[in-house]
DODRENMI-905981 format. One record per residue (C-alpha): x negated, y negated, z. Coordinates in steps of 0.5 Angstrom, whole numbers, padded with zeros to 4 digits, always signed. Layout:
# residues N
XYZ ...
# end
This chain:
# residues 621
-0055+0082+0150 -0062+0083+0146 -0067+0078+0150 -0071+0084+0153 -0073+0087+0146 -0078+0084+0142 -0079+0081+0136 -0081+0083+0130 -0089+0080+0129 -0090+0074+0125 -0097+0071+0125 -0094+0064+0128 -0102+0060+0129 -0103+0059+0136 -0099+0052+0139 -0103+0046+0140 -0099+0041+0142 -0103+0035+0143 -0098+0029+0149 -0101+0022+0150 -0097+0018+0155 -0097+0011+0154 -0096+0005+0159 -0090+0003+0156 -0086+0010+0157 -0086+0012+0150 -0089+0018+0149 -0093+0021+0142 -0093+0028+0140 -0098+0032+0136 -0100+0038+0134 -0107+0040+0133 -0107+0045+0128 -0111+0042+0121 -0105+0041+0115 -0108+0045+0109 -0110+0040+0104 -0105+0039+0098 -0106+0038+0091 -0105+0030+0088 -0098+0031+0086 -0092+0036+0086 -0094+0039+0079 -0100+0043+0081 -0098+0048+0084 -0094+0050+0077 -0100+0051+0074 -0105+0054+0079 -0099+0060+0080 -0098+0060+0071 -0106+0062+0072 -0106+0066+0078 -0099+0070+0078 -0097+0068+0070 -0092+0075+0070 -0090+0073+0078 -0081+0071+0077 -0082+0065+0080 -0073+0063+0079 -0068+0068+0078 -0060+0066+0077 -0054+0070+0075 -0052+0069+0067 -0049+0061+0067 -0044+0063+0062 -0041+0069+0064 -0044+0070+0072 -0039+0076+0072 -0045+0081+0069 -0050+0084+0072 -0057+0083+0073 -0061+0076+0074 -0064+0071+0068 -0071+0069+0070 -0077+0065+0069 -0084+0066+0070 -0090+0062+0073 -0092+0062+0066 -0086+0061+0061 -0084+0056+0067 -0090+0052+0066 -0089+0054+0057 -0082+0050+0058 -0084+0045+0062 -0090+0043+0058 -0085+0043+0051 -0080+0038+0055 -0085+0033+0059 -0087+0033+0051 -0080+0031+0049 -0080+0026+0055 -0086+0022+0052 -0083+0022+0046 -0077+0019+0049 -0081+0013+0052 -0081+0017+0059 -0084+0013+0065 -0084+0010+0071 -0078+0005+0070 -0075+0011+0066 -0072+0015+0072 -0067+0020+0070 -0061+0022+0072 -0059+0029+0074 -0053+0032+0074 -0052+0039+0075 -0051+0046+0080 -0057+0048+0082 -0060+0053+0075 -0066+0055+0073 -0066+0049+0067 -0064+0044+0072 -0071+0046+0076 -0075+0045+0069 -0072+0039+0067 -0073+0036+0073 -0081+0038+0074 -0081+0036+0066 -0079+0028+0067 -0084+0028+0073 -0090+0032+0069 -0088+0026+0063 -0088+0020+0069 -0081+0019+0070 -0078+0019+0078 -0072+0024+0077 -0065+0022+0081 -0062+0028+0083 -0054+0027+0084 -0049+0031+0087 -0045+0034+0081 -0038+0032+0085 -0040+0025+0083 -0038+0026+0077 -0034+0031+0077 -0028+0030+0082 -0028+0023+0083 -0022+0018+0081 -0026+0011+0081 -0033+0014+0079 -0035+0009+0085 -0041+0012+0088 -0043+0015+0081 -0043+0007+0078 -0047+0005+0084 -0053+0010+0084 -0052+0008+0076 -0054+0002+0078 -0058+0002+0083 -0063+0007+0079 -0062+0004+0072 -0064+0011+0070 -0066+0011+0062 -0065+0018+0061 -0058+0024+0063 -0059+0031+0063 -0052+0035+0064 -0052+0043+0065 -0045+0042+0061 -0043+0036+0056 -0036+0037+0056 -0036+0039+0064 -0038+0032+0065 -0035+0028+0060 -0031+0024+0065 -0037+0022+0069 -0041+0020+0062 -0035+0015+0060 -0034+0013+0068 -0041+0010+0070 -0041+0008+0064 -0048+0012+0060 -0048+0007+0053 -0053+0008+0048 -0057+0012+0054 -0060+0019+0051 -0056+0025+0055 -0059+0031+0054 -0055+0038+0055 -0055+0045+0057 -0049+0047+0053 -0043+0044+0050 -0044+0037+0046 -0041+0031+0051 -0038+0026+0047 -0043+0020+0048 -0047+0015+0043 -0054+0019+0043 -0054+0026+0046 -0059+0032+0044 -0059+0039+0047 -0064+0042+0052 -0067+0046+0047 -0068+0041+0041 -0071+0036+0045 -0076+0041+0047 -0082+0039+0043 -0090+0042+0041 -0095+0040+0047 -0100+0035+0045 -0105+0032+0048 -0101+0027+0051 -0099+0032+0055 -0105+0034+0058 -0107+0026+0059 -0100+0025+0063 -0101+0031+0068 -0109+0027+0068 -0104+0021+0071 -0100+0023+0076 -0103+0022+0083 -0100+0022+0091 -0097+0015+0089 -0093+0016+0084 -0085+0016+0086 -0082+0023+0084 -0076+0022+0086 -0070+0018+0088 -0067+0022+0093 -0060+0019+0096 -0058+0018+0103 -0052+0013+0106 -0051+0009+0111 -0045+0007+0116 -0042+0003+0109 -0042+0011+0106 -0046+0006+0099 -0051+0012+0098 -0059+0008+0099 -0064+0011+0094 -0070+0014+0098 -0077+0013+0094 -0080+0020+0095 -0087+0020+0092 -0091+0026+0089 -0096+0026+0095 -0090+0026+0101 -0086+0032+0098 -0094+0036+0097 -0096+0034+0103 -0090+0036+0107 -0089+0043+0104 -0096+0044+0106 -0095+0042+0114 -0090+0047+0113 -0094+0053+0112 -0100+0050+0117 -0096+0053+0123 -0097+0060+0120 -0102+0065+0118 -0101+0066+0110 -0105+0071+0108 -0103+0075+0114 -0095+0073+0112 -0096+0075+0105 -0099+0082+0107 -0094+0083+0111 -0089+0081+0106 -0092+0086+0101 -0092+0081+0096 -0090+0073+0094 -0085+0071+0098 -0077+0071+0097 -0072+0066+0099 -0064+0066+0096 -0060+0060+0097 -0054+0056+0095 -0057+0049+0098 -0055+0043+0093 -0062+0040+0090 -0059+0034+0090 -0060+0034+0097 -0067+0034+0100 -0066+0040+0105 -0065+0044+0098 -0069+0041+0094 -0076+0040+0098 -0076+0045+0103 -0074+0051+0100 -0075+0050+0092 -0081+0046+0091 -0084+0051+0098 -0082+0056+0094 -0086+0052+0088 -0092+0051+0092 -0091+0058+0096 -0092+0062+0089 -0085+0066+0091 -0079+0067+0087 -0073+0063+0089 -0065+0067+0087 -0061+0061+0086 -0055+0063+0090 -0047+0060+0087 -0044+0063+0092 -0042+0059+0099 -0040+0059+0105 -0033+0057+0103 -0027+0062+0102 -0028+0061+0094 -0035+0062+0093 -0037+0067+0100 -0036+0073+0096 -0042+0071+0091 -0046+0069+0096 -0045+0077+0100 -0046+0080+0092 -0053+0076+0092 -0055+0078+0099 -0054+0086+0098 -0058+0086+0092 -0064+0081+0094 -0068+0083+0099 -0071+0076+0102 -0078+0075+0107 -0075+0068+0109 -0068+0066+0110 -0067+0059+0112 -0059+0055+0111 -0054+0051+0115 -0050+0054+0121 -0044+0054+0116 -0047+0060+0113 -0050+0063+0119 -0043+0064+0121 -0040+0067+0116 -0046+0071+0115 -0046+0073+0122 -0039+0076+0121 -0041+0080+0114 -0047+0083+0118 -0042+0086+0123 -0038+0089+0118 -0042+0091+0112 -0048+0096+0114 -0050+0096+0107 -0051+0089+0107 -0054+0088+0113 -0059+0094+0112 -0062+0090+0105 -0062+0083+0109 -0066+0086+0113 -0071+0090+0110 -0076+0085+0110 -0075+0078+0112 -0079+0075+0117 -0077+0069+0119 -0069+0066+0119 -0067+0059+0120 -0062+0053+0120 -0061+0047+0119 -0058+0040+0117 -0054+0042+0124 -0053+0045+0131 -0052+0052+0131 -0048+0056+0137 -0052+0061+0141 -0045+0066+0140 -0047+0066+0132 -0055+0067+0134 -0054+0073+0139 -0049+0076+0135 -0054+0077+0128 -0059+0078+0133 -0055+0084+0136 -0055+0087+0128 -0062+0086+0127 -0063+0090+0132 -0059+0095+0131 -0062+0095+0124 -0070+0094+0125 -0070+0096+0132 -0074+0088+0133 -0070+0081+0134 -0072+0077+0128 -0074+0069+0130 -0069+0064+0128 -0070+0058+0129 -0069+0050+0128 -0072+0046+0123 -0071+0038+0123 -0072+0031+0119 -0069+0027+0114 -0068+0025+0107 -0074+0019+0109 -0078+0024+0112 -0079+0029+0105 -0075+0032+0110 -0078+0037+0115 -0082+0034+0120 -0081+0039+0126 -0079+0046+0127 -0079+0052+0133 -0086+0055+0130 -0085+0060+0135 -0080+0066+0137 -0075+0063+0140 -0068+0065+0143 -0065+0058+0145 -0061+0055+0139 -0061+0048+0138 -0068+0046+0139 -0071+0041+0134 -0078+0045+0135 -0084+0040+0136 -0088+0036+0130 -0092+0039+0125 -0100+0039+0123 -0100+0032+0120 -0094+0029+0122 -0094+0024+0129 -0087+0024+0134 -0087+0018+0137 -0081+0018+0143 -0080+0011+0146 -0074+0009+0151 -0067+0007+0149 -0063+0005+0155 -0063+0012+0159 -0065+0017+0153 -0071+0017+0148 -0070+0014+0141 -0074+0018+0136 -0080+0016+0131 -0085+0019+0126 -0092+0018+0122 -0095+0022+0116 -0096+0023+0111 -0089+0026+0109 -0085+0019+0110 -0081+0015+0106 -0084+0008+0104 -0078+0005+0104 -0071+0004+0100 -0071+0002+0092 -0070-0005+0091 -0067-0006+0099 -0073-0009+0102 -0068-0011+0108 -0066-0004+0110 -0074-0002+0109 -0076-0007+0113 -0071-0006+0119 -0073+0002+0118 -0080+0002+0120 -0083+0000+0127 -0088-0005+0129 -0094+0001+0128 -0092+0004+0121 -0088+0009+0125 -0080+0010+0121 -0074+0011+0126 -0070+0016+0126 -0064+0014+0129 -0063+0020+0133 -0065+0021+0141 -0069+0026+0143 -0071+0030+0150 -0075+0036+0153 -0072+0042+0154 -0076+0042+0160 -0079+0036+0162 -0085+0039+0166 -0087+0043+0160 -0087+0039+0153 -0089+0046+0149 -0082+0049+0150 -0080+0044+0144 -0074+0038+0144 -0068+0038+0143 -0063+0034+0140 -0060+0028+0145 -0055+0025+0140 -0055+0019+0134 -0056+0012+0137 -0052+0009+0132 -0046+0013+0135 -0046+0012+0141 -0039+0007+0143 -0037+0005+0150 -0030+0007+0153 -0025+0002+0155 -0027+0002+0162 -0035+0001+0160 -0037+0008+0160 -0042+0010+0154 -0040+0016+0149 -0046+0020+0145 -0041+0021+0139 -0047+0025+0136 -0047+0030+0143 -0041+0030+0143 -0039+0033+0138 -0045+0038+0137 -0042+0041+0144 -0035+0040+0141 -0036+0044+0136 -0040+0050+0138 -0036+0051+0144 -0030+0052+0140 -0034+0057+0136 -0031+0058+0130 -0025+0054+0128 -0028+0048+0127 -0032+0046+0122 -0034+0039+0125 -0031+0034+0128 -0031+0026+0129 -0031+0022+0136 -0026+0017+0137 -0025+0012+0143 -0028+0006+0142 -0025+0000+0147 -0021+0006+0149 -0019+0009+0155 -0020+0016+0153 -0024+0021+0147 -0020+0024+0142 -0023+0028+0136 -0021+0029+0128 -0022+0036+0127 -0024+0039+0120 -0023+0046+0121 -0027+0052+0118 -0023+0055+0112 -0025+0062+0112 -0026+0063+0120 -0018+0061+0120 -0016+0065+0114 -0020+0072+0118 -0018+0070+0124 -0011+0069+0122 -0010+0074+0117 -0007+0070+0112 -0009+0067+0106 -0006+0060+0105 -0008+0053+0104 -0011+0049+0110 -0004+0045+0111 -0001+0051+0114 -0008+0053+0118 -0007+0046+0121 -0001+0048+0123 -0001+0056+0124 -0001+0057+0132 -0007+0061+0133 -0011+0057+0130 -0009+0051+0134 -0009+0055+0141 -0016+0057+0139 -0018+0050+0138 -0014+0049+0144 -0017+0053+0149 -0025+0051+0146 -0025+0044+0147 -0021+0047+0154 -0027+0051+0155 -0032+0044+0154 -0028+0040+0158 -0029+0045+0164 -0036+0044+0163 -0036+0036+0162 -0031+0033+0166 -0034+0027+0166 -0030+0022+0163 -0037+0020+0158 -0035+0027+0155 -0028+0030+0156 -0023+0030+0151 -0017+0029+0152 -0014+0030+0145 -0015+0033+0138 -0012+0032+0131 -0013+0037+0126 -0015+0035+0119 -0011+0038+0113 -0016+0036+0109 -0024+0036+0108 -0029+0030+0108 -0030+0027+0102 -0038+0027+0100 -0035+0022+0094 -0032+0018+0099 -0038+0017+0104 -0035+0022+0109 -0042+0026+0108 -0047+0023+0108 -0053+0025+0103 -0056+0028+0109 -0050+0033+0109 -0047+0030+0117 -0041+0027+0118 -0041+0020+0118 -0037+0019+0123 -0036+0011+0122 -0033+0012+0114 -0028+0018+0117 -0025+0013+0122 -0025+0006+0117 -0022+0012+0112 -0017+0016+0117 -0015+0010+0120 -0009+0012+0120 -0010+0019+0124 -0014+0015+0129 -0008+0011+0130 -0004+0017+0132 -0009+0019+0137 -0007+0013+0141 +0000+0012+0140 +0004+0015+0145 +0008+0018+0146 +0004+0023+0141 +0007+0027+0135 +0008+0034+0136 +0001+0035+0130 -0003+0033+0136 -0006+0037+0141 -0006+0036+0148 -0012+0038+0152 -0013+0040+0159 
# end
């Protein structure tokens, strides 16, 4: 154990904490430090940093054509700036505007950035799209469906020919795709570098238009049906909410630590709102360098994200518990890489889902073998609607699982649901509704303005709100056993996961109407392979023997402590494949959606409940 050494300093600003208890049970939240004020629109701080810092790397990423070679290609703030400018020009002459949305198709890469800060500088929302809708599908459906439902004018591709069949799918017509490489075959395409034009003044009078209400982008997020909504993000509510991030800490103070801007690696997708918001355009407005990472936490793509974390250095890591988990095994083996990773990072955190404490102690105990110091990692918290992040653990903090406490700027209101609290927010970083679904936007919001999570919350102590919240499970998943007996599917399913430690990756609450829970288990594919030694595709893994008696013996382990009926699992199926984003089982928000997987696997579901059960399923004391 590392809890009685200390951390390393972060100069944190003093907690403020501000709790009004009303008359009819609900409680709001918030916090009492001023939020810096933020410029009018996402694109200010590109020119501010130009001017300030014009020689400071604010990207870098591996040669798109060749990532084998040594070495990073890079853009200043100030070539940034220079192309962004000669691109947002391209887009004026093109007819950009606000009902000319453009489409993104595209990993994350340093053109994709520019583009995309070029189509908003022009007037255009951009809709950022996950690349495997294009790419991987069969029937392009979700693909058409955001075509749809954006109608967006204008397409960019990294690779023409990589996404042909996504062109063609969703249909893309007499629309301008414009292309990084490799001409697709459509009726109107132009490369990135010729559709960069000459700045005119009808640059600097479009920059002059753009104000807090103008929509930036069109983020997507699903529902229970798995049909992606379109998320209006306007410029105000992603500037204001990098903003409230950096309100909680002493920034000229961390910067002086840091020695310099600040430095992040990541692989977080930018079609999604964790990647795209809280750590690009942070990034953006912090004046740092962001590393774009294409690596993963997947057998695959692992060895490309260690190669990118021995050779860079990061002040700030923030990633989801998947990656935590397979950095924490790489730290413990590879003194290398954890001497570089730790050099000079002051602050680590998670998001998108709960993390183990197993995976917490473990890095800490390098950390402190390294440095001497524990280093703070800690939870942020929000939603594609909140721009996302609207709370986080701004203290040094050794309890995994915590949501943290509201930002400056943003209020938290708790209101009683039944036994828990349900979660609500106000400020200035939230959604006005959904695109073209004033249903759906009418039903989000609350009488007071305030949007509905969907989560529950608690008090890690109730008698000391200062200690932060906790997550208490998804509203809409709870369900009700045969014998009346309500189940959080989403406590369920965090405890579930952690208290295996390792193999699973997720899981799915079964037992609607039924007499008992049973769980799909998505298993994680590089825990397996180490653990087991081999090398081999996910079917054998399901099957392999040590892998399900660790399965096995962790949900026993949950079982001891939840025995109640409410919590014990009585069996598990093991998946010999992974959720499909494509088809709705991930949500653009990156969880499971727990109701798609069982409609989809209902055929899996079925063999949960059939006794006598096959020898696939597995029988938990």
């Amino acid at each position: 154990m590392t809890s009685d050494v200390p951390f390393r300093d972060i100069p944190y600003l003093p907690q403020k904490l501000e709790v009004e208890r009303r008359s009819d049970g609900s409680i709001v939240l918030r916090n009492g430090q001023p939020k810096r004020p933020h410029p009018p629109h996402m694109l200010a701080p590109l020119v501010y940093w130009a001017s300030a810092r014009p020689d400071q790397v604010f990207l870098a990423q591996r040669d798109p054509d060749d990532p084998s070679k040594p070495g990073w290609k890079t853009v200043t703030y100030a070539e940034a700036l220079y192309q962004v400018r000669a691109l947002a020009q391209g887009f004026i002459d093109a007819g950009a505007g606000p009902d000319k949305p453009l489409m993104i198709l595209s990993r994350n890469a340093i053109e994709h950035a520019l583009v995309m800060y070029a189509a908003m500088w022009a007037g255009s929302p951009v809709v950022p799209v996950t690349p495997a809708y294009a790419t991987l599908s069969e029937d392009f459906a979700r693909l058409k469906h955001v075509d749809k439902l954006t109608e967006p004018a204008f397409v960019y591709v990294e690779d023409g020919i990589q996404f042909q069949r996504g062109l063609k799918g969703m249909g893309v017509g007499e629309r301008l795709v414009i292309y990084r490489k490799s001409a697709p075959d459509v009726h109107n395409s132009i490369s990135l570098h010729d559709f960069a034009k000459k700045p005119t003044s009808k640059v600097d009078l479009a920059y002059d238009r753009l104000s807090e209400d103008a929509v930036a982008k069109y983020m997507l997020t699903s529902g229970s049906t798995g049909e992606p909504k379109a998320v209006i993000n306007t410029h105000g509510n992603i500037a204001s909410m990098v903003k409230m991030i950096r309100s909680v800490w002493d920034v000229e103070k961390l910067e002086e630590m840091a020695d310099g801007p600040q430095v992040m690696v990541s692989f977080l997708p930018w079609s999604h709102t964790y990647g795209a918001n809280s750590i690009l355009h942070s990034m953006l407005d912090w004046g740092g360098t962001l590393y774009i990472d294409w690596g993963a936490p997947t057998p695959a793509r692992l060895p490309e994200m260690l190669r990118n974390l021995k050779e860079i250095a990061p002040t700030q890591h923030t990633t989801v518990p998947a990656a935590w988990a397979a950095i924490a095994t790489e730290l413990e083996q590879d003194r290398a890489l954890a001497e570089t990773f730790f050099s000079r990072i002051m602050v680590m955190a998670y998001g998108g889902a709960s993390m183990g404490q197993d995976i917490y102690e473990r890095i800490q105990k390098v950390a402190v073998e390294v440095t001497g110091e524990r280093i703070s990692l800690s939870a942020g918290y929000g939603a594609t609607e909140t721009s996302p992040t609207i709370s986080n653990v701004h203290w040094p903090s050794d309890t995994m699982g915590l949501l943290g406490l509201p930002l400056p700027g943003v209020e938290m209101k708790m209101v009683p649901a039944g036994e828990k609290m349900e979660l609500r927010v106000r400020g200035q970083g939230i959604t006005q509704g959904y695109l073209k679904n004033p249903e759906k936007t009418a039903e989000a919001f609350d009488e007071e303005g305030f949007y509905k999570l969907g989560d529950a919350v608690k008090f890690k102590d109730s008698e000391n709100p200062e200690e932060g919240l906790a997550f208490d499970g998804r509203l809409a998943e709870e369900f009700k056993l045969a014998n009346g007996t309500w189940v959080s599917a989403g406590t369920v399913r965090v405890k579930v996961v952690e208290a295996v430690d390792g193999a699973l990756s997720d899981v799915v609450v079964c037992g609607l109407n039924k007499d008992d829970i049973a769980l799909i288990g998505f298993l994680n594919e590089a825990w397996c392979r180490r653990k087991t030694g081999r090398n081999v595709a996910l079917d054998e893994l399901a099957h392999d023997d040590q892998v399900r008696a660790s399965v096995r013996e962790g949900i026993e382990r949950y079982n001891k402590a939840n025995p109640n009926a409410a919590k014990r699992i009585a069996r598990i199926l093991l998946q010999w494949d992974q959720p499909k984003a494509d088809a709705g089982e991930i949500t653009e928000k990156g969880y499971i959606n727990q109701g798609r997987v069982q409609a989809l696997r209902a055929r899996e579901v079925e063999r949960l409940y059939k006794a006598p059960y096959d020898d696939e399923v597995i029988l938990v004391d």
